[in-house]
Structure formats: structure tokens, C-alpha cells
C-alpha positions, 0 to 999 in steps of 0.5 A: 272655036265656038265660046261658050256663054260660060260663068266659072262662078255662077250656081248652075251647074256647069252642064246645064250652062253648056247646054243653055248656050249653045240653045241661047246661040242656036236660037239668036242665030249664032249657031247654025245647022250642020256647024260643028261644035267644038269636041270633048277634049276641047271644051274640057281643056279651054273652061277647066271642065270635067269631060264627064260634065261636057258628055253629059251637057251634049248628051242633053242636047242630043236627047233634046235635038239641038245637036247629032254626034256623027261616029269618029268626026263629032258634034254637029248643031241641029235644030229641032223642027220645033223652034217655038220659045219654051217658058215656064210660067211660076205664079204664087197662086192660081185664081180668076184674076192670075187666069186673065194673065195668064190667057193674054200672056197665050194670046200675045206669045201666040204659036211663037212660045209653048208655055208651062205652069207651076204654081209656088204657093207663096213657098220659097222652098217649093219655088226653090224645088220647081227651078232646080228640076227646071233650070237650063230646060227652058227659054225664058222664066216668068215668076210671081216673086210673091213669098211669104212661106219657108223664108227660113229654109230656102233663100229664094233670092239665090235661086232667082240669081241662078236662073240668067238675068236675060231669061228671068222676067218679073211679074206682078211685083217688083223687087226693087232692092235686087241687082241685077236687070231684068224684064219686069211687068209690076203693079206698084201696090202701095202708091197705086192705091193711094193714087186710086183713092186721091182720084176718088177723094170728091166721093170720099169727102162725105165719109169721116172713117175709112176702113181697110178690109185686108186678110193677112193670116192665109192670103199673103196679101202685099203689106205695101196696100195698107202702106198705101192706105194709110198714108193716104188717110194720114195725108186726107185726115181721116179717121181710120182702121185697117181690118181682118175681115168684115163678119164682126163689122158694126156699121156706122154712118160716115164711114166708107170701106175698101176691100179686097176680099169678095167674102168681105164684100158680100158680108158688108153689103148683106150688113148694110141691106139689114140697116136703114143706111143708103150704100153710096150715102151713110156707108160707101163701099170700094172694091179691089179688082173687077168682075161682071158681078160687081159691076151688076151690084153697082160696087166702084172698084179699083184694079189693075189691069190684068190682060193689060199685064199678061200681053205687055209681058209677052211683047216684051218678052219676044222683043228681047227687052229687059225694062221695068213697066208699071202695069196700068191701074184705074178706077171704075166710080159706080154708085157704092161710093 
């Protein structure tokens, strides 16, 4: 008798774990076409299951074409003609950065995957909302466990624990204190940045100041970059401030400023061409992440290597892997520093 992937005690409901096995099974090869699947009777009788709730989890399957009922004999398994993965995609936000992701993730999956996109907008609550519509209707889900909203109405945590462990995979950032093991791509905020500025500290030697330009109300940055700031300075001995914004700046020769917001680095540039200061000499400017213009202004940046995640994330993801990458961080010296 076929044995289904069944967890008494697990949060998702119990037709939804029928239906994700016997599509788990299909897919692995486990089951295949023409099997008969085990009837209602039997399924209620060997898990303790509701019949209601084994008719509804093959009615799913039977809407979903991966099994036909034949009149007096039974359930038989069918595979769809569409055999492609099906993944949903959950990012914290959409920007240019999270679309170079999202575009390698497309480009590595090729005709092997169709993918779906949310977005949670840092929100535990609607992150909560998007999985409880969607648990059980996909293969696999990739989510940016990026929150910082509605922490005291949903524990995103027991959602993520709802979905399986071999069909969760972690992007962007990693939950180091969470149990169980799962495929993760993750920058490692705090000890990037402070390994970035290590590679640069030749260029920083001429600048007593170092000032951190990171927005916190409305941006939802990660903390752990001013962790990693910090700590640096500390271990370097240099004098430093961590910042808002740059609009009421005051510049002063010997200081060098990291920053993460194009809006912050426009205003720093327009206040440095109104000074008689040298960008490179009397004010050094390093910028997160790259883009053609920064490269056209000469701005040194340091960045994660965004295509690099979305495609490793993809491989991994076809190979059935479940491991922890650190997605490849580096620095581009031009002249600002």
C-alpha cells in the first residue's frame, strides 16, 4: 500500500499534506502513471483521517491533474503534461537589485520551473497571508526572511515551519538560530562589510572619520551592516558616526563616508562639488552595490553579487540540495576613495 509523507502533528492541514505527497512522489518517480492510489477508506483508516478530508485532498489532485477517479474501481495517478517544478518566489521588496535576482533565478531554472512572485514588504502578517493561500500548490518556496513589520500580530517563524523543510529555501539572508535544514543562498551582512573595508584600509589610512549613511525608519535595512561597521572602526581606531541621511551633512576634511542609499550619495557628491575638497583626497566616498552610474561617476562601491545569487540559488534548488552558501561579496576601488 502506498505510504504517504504524513506528519500527524504538523500545522498544514492535513488534505494539503495528502495532495504535496502524492505530487512529491509523482515528481521523484515514486508514483507513476496508471498506479492506483490507495481508496478513501483506506487512507482514513491507516492515518485516522476524516474521509471528508481524504475526498477533498483528491479532489485537489484530480482538479490539479495528477490523478483520475475511474466509476466503481478508484484513483489512479496521472501526471500532468506539464511537468515543469512550480516555485513560488516571496521577496521583502521589489528594486533594481531583487530584479537582477530574480532574472538569473529564470535564467538558470530555464523551461525546467515556472515561477510565481509576491512580494511581503517586510509584513510578518501578509508574508503569513501569502503562504496560508499558497501552501501545498507549489514545489518548492524561496523566501527573503527579511521582517520587521506586524512582528506582534503573526509569528513568521511558525509559518515558515509550516511549509516542508525540503521545499523551503532561504534567500538573501540567513536565519542562523533556526532549526531545521534548509537550502539557503545568503549575504552575511555584518562580517561582509567589515571584511570590504579590511580590503580597503590602504585607501582609508588618510581619513581620521568614518561615516555610516544607513536609513532606518521606512528602509528596513539589516542592523547587522552597522554591526559590521562598527566593529571595524573600533578594531582600526578610527573616529566614527553612524547617520540617517546625508541632507544636513557638514563636510569635513579627513572623513570618508559609506553609504547605502543612491539618495544619500547624490546629496554627498552635490556637497562635496560645492566645497573646495578633492573627492578621493579630503572626503572619500564608498557606495553599496553597483550600477553603470556609479561606475560613470567614478564611486568605489562594494556589493554582493547579485546574478551570482539568483543562479546558485536555482542549481541548487534543481539539484535537490539543501546546504548553506555564502553568496560572493567584493569590492570595485575607483577614484572616490
Amino acid at each position: 500500500m502506498y505510504k504517504l509523507q504524513f506528519k500527524p502533528f504538523d500545522k498544514t492541514p492535513k488534505y494539503k499534506q495528502i495532495v504535496q505527497s502524492v505530487i512529491t512522489d509523482i515528481e521523484r518517480g515514486t508514483l507513476k502513471k496508471g498506479d492506483q492510489l490507495p481508496s478513501i477508506s483506506e487512507l482514513s483508516a491507516e492515518y485516522y483521517l476524516a474521509r471528508d478530508t481524504v475526498e477533498k485532498a483528491y479532489r485537489e489532485l484530480r482538479e490539479r491533474g495528477f490523478c483520475t477517479s475511474v466509476q466503481g474501481k478508484g484513483y489512479y495517478v496521472q501526471a500532468p503534461d506539464n511537468n515543469k517544478i512550480k516555485i513560488l518566489l516571496v521577496f521583502n521588496k521589489l528594486s533594481s537589485y531583487k530584479k537582477i535576482i530574480y532574472y538569473a533565478f529564470l535564467q538558470a531554472l530555464g523551461d525546467r520551473a515556472t515561477v510565481d512572485l509576491q512580494i511581503h514588504h517586510y509584513s510578518a502578517s501578509l508574508f503569513q497571508e501569502i503562504i496560508e493561500k499558497n501552501l501545498g500548490k507549489y514545489n518548492y518556496y524561496v523566501v527573503m526572511p527579511h521582517f520587521t513589520q506586524d512582528l506582534d500580530k503573526a509569528d513568521y517563524r511558525a509559518v515558515l515551519n509550516s511549509i516542508p523543510a525540503e521545499e523551503l529555501v532561504f534567500l538573501d539572508k540567513d536565519l542562523t538560530d533556526y532549526k531545521r535544514d534548509v537550502l539557503t543562498v545568503y549575504q552575511d551582512f555584518d562580517k561582509d562589510i567589515f571584511t570590504a573595508l579590511e580590503g580597503v584600509q590602504d585607501l582609508l589610512e588618510k581619513y581620521q572619520k568614518l561615516v555610516l549613511v544607513l536609513p532606518s525608519v521606512g528602509n528596513n535595512y539589516p542592523v547587522e551592516i552597522a554591526w559590521g561597521f562598527r566593529t571595524f572602526c573600533i578594531n582600526a581606531g578610527k573616529e566614527f558616526a553612524v547617520k540617517e541621511h546625508a541632507l544636513n551633512e557638514v563636510l569635513e576634511p579627513g572623513t570618508a563616508y559609506v553609504v547605502v542609499e543612491t539618495t544619500d550619495l547624490a546629496e554627498l557628491i552635490k556637497k562635496v562639488r560645492q566645497t573646495p575638497y578633492l573627492l578621493g583626497r579630503e572626503i572619500g566616498i564608498l557606495s553599496f552595490n553597483a550600477s553603470t552610474l556609479k561606475e560613470l561617476l567614478g564611486i568605489t562601491v562594494i556589493t554582493t553579487d547579485f546574478e551570482s545569487m539568483g543562479r546558485t540559488a536555482a542549481e541548487l534548488l534543481l539539484d535537490k540540495q539543501r546546504v548553506k552558501v555564502k553568496n560572493p561579496f567584493y569590492t570595485i576601488r575607483r577614484g572616490s576613495l
